[in-house]
Structure formats: structure tokens, C-alpha cells
N, C-alpha and C positions, 0 to 999 in steps of 0.2 A: 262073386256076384252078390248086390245084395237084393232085394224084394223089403218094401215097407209099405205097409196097409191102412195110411191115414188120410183125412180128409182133405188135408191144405191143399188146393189144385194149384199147379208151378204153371206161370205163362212165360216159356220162352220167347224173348223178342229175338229177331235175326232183321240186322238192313242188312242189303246185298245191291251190289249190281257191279254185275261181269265176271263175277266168283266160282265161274265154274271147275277150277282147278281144285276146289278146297271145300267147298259149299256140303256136295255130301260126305266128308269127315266130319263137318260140324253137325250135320242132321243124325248121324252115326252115331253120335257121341253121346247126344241127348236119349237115343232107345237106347243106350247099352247103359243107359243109369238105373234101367227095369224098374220103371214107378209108372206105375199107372194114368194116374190123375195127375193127365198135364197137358199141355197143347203147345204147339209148336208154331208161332206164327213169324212167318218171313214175306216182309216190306221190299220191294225187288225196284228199283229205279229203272228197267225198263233195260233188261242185257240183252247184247245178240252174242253170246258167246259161247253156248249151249247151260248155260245156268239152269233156264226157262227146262229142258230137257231131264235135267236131273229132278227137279221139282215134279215133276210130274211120274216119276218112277214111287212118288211117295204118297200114297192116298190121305195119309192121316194127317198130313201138312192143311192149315190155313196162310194161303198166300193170294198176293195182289203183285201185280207187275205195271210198272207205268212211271210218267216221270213223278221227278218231285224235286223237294229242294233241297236235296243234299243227305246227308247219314242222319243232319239233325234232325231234320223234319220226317225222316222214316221211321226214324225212333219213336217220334210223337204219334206216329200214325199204325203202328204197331200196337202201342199200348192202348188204344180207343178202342182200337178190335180184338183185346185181349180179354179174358175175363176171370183169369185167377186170383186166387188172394197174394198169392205169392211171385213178384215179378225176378228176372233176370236178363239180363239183354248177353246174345252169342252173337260177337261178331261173325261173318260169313268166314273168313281164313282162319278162325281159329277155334279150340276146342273142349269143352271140360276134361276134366279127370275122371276116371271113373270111379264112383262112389260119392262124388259133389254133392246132389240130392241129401245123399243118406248122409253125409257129415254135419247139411244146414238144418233140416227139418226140427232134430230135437230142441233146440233153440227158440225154431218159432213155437213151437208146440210148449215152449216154458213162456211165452210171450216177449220173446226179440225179437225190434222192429225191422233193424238193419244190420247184416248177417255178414262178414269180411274175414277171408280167408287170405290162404297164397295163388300167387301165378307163376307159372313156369315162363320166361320171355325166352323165345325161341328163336335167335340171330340166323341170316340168311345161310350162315355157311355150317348151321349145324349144331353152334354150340349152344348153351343156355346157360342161363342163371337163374335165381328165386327173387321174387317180388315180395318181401315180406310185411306188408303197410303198413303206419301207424295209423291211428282212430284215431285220435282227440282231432278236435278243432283248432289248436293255435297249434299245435306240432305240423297239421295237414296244410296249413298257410305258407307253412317250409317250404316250399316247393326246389328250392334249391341243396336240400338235404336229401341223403338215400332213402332210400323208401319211404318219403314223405307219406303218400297216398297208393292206393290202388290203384295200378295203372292201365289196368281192364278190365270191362266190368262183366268179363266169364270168373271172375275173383269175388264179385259180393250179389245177393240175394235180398230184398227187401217185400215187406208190408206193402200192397198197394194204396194204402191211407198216405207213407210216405210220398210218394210220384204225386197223388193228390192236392196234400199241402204242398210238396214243395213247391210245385209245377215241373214243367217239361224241360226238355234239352232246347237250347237256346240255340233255333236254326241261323243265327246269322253269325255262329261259331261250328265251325263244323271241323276243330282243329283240338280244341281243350275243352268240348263240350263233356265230355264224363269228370273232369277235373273238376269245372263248373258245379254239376250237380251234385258231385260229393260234398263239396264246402257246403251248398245251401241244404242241405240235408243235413251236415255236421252239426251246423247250430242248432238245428230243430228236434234231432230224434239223439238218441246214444248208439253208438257201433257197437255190436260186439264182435271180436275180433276171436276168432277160432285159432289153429297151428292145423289147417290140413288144405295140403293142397288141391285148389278148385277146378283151376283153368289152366289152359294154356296160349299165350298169346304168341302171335308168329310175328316176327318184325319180315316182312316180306318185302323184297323190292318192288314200288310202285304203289304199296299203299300209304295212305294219309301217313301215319306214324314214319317210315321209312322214308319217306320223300322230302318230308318238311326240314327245311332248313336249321342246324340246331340252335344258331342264333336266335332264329325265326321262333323257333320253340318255347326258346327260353323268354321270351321277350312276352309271348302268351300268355305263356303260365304265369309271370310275375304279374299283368293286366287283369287276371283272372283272380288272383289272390288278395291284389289292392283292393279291389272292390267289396271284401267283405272284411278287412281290419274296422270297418265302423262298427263291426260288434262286441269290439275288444276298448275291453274300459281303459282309461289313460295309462295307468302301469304296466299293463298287458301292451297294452301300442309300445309304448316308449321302449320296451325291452324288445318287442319284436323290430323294431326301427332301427335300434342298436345292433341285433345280432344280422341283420341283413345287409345294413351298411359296414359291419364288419367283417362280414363275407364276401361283400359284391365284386372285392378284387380279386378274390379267389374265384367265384362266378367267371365273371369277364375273364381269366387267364384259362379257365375251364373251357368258355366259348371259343377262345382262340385256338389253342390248344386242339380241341376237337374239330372245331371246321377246318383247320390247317391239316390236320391228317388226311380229312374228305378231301381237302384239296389237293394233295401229295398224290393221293392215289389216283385222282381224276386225271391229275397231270401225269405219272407214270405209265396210265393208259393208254393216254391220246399219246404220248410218248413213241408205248410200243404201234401204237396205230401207224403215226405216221415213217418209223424205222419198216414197217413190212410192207408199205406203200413204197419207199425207197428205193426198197429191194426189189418189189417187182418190176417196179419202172426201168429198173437198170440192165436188169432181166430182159425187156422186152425190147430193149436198145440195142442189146449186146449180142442176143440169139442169133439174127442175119446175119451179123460180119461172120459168128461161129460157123453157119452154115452155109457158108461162102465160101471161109477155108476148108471146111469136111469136103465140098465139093472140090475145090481145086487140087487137095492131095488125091483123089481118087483117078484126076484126068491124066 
């Protein structure tokens, strides 16, 4: 357990809505960091799922429930009613580490703006692996390399002067908006990048990350990343243009590759679906004539 006694007040952001399978693990998480000075506030899109029920088992919570336009714009609307020096956004299904707090703090308290750790990525059936990100700006433009960037942002900690300059989450991306804001942040401020791990993110069937097509994905992240090579001087472009088109076949065979598996299994499914369909149906053909002949031997 640890206790730290300093002034920097942490504003956890949470969007949410229909989370209530997972919502109080994430609220959980945040009191078992045992820091005082901080506030919890969750952006709720307006659940009928008993979300709204667990929120209210929690007094110290700051929350709003209602529609809106999406994760991006909860995000934005979280941070207005926030008031720490120190932001973080917790998605609703997933959860820090314990000790997170106590890993970023001394950092900002040496004056780092923008604070990048690891994440645990948590696959549906169990297993996991480490997110371990790079910092720089034209590494993080890689988007088609391993751990280009932080892939959740229960993984980095920031200065609210950053959110300020940079501006907000861009609600009319509600797919690659944390990608988004890391890059336009990348150019503005320095990372610094810890070895401890912060977060843990759940790829869960039925959310945004789990559901989105990975072509579809990929096709994002690369729209999101063109958009800031104009700050990359001609040499910097020209090698980054190089090393991209020199990868993109191995990209495209990656997409393939990967959604063809999605696809295998979709088709194995429906597969077995319709093999147990078969069966019953033959089942329900074949019972009478059987119970025709159990009667006629008995007569």
C-alpha cells in the first residue's frame, strides 16, 4: 500500500455508458491508489444497465448522466468539470495498477509535463501482454510498428496546461481519438516515459477497440498520422515516406492475414451453428416415426 502527502490534486476522467459490468473495478482502482487529493469524475452517456446504480453506492464520485455525442465528447466534458492540476482519463472497463499515482507523481513534482508508463492489454479469453510505448514524435507517427504509442490512456498522466494548449478529443473521431491527442501533444510538450506499469486495458467484446474492424483500424490510424507528418521537415518526411511504403506490404498482408482469421472463426461458428440446427431438425423428424415403432412393438 503506499500513502503520498503532496499537493498535486489527480482529476480522473471516466466516459461511461452501460458499463456496469466493469465500472466499479474501475472506481476501485482509483481508492486503492490511497492518495488523497483527487476527484473522480465520470461522464455517463445516459445507461439503463444498472451503471447509474453502482454510481451511486459511491458518494465521493462527481458525475452527470445524459446523452451526448459519443466517448469523445464525454471526454471533453469531463475535463471542464474537472479541476486538478493533474489529468488522467480511466476508461469505464478497465483499470489502473496499483501504485500508478505513486509511480507518476515524482515526476511531475521534478516538473514533467507528460507522464507515459506501461499497460497491461487484457484479451477476452484471458490472456495478456505489455504495451510498452514509444515517446518521441516521429517514432509515435509509426503507427504500424509495435508499440508505436500508448494504447490507453489509464497508461499516461498529464499537466493540465497540456489538454489546454493542445485542445480536446476530436468528437467526430470516436475510434483513434486518444492516438489523435497523443501526436498533437507529442509535438508540443516532451514525454517522459517511466518502466512501471500503470493501467490495464480490457479488449472486451462489444467495445469500440474489440469491435472495430482491423482494416477499419488500420486505415484510422494511418488518417490520423498523415495529418501531422507537416511537422516534419523534408528529410524527416522523405525517410518517414520511405520506411512506410516500405512496410505497407507487409501492413496490407498483416490486414489480411488478421481479418482472415476473424473471418475463419466467424465462419467456424456459424459453421457449428448451423451443424446443431441440422441435428435438431432431424431430431424432430425422426422422434414420431421412433415413437410409432416403440408403440407398435409393445401392441
Amino acid at each position: 500500500m503506499f500513502k503520498m502527502n503532496v499537493n498535486l490534486r489527480i482529476s480522473v476522467i471516466t466516459p461511461s455508458y452501460n458499463s456496469g459490468n466493469y465500472i466499479e473495478c474501475a472506481i476501485k482502482s482509483v481508492l486503492e491508489q490511497n492518495y488523497q487529493n483527487f476527484e473522480h469524475i465520470i461522464v455517463d452517456g445516459g445507461s439503463s444497465d444498472g451503471t447509474l446504480e453502482v454510481l451511486k453506492k459511491y458518494p465521493h464520485l462527481k458525475w452527470v448522466s445524459g446523452s451526448d455525442q459519443g466517448q469523445s465528447d464525454a471526454m471533453n466534458k469531463g475535463f471542464i468539470l474537472s479541476s486538478g492540476e493533474i489529468i488522467v482519463y480511466l476508461n469505464a472497463d478497465d483499470y489502473f495498477e496499483e501504485g500508478a499515482f505513486h509511480a507518476v507523481l515524482p515526476y511531475f513534482l521534478k516538473g514533467a509535463q507528460f507522464v507515459v508508463g506501461q499497460v497491461r492489454v487484457i484479451r477476452d479469453d484471458g490472456s495478456s501482454w505489455i504495451n510498452d510505448p514509444k515517446v518521441e514524435f516521429l517514432e509515435m507517427l509509426k503507427w504500424w510498428q509495435k508499440d508505436a504509442f500508448c494504447f490507453n490512456p489509464s497508461g499516461y498522466f498529464y499537466r493540465r496546461v497540456v489538454q489546454e494548449v493542445a485542445g480536446g478529443f476530436d468528437i467526430h473521431n470516436n475510434a483513434t481519438m486518444d492516438y489523435d491527442f497523443l501526436l498533437k501533444c507529442a509535438y508540443r510538450f516532451e514525454f517522459v516515459k517511466i518502466k512501471h506499469l500503470l493501467g490495464n486495458f480490457r479488449l472486451v467484446k462489444g467495445t469500440k477497440t474489440a469491435s472495430t474492424a482491423v482494416e477499419d483500424l488500420y486505415t484510422k490510424k494511418n488518417a490520423v498520422s498523415e495529418k501531422y507528418t507537416v511537422f516534419l521537415d523534408n528529410k524527416e518526411f522523405d525517410k518517414y515516406m520511405t520506411e512506410k511504403n516500405k512496410n505497407l506490404k507487409n501492413i496490407k498482408s498483416r490486414i489480411a492475414v488478421t481479418q482472415g482469421l476473424i473471418d475463419l472463426k466467424i465462419h467456424h461458428r456459424n459453421k457449428s451453428y448451423l451443424l446443431m440446427i441440422s441435428v435438431f431438425l432431424k431430431l424432430i423428424y425422426w422422434i414420431p416415426f421412433y415413437l410409432l415403432y416403440l408403440a407398435r412393438r409393445q401392441m
